[in-house]
C-alpha positions as CSV (number, residue, x, y, z in Angstrom):
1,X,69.7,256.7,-143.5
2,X,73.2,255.8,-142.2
3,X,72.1,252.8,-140.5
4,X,70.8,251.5,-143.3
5,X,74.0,250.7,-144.7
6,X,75.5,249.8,-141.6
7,X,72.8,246.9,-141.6
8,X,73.1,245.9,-145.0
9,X,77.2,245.7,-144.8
10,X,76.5,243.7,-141.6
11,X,73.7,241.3,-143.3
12,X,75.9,240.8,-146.3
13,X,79.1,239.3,-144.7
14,X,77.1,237.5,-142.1
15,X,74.7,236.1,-145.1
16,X,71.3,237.0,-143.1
17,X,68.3,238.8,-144.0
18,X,68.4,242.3,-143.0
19,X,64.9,242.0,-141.6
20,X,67.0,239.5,-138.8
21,X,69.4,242.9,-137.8
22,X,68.5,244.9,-135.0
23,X,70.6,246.8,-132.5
24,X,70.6,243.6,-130.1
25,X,72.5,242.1,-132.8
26,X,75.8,240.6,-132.6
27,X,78.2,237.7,-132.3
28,X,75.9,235.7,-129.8
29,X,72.4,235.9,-131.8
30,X,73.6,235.2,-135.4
31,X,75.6,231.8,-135.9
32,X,77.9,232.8,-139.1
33,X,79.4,236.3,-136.9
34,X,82.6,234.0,-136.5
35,X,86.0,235.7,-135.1
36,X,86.9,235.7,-139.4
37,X,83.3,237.6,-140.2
38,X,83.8,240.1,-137.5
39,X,87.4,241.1,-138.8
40,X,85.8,241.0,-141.8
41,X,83.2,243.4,-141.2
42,X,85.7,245.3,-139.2
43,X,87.4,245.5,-142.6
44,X,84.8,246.8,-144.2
45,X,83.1,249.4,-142.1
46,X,87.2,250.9,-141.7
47,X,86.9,251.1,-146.0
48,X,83.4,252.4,-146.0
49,X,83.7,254.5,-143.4
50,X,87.0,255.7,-143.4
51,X,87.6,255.5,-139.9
52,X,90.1,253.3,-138.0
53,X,88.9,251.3,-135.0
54,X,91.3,250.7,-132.3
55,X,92.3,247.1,-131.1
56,X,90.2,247.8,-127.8
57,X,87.1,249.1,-129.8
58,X,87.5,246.1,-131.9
59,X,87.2,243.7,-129.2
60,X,84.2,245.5,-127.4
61,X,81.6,244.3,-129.7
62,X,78.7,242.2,-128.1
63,X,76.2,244.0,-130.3
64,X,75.6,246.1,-133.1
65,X,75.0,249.2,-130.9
66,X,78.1,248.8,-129.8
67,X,79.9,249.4,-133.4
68,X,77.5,252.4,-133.6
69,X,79.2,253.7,-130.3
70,X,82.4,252.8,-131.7
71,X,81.2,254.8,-135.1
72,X,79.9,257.9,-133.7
73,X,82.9,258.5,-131.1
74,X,84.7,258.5,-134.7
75,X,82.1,261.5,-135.9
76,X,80.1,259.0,-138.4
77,X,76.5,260.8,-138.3
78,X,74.1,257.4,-138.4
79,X,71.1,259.3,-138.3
80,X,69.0,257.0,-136.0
């Protein structure tokens, strides 16, 4: 499942369990999702994904369902 690995990219640069990841998630509810982890991550879903976010979807991220907006409106099929 897609999401799977969207939650595991997102628990290993922010160095949490992936039990602690739900769709809620985001910069306010995990302490290390610093401005420099979120451009990292943003780094790495673009590579994985082979997308390219734009500078507004990049700065309309409260939450992790908001990069799987941000994913699908790109055609990435997350399966959830």
């Amino acid at each position: 499942i897609m999401s799977k690995k969207l939650f595991e990219i997102i628990a290993k640069i922010m160095k949490v369990p992936i039990s602690e990841i739900n769709d809620d998630s985001g910069p306010k509810t995990i302490p290390s999702w610093t401005s420099f982890n979120g451009y990292v991550l943003l780094h790495e879903l673009v590579t994985y994904y082979k997308i390219q976010f734009t500078i507004d979807e990049a700065m309309d991220v409260e939450k992790i369902s908001d990069i799987k907006r941000h994913l699908k409106n790109h055609g990435v099929n997350l399966d959830d």
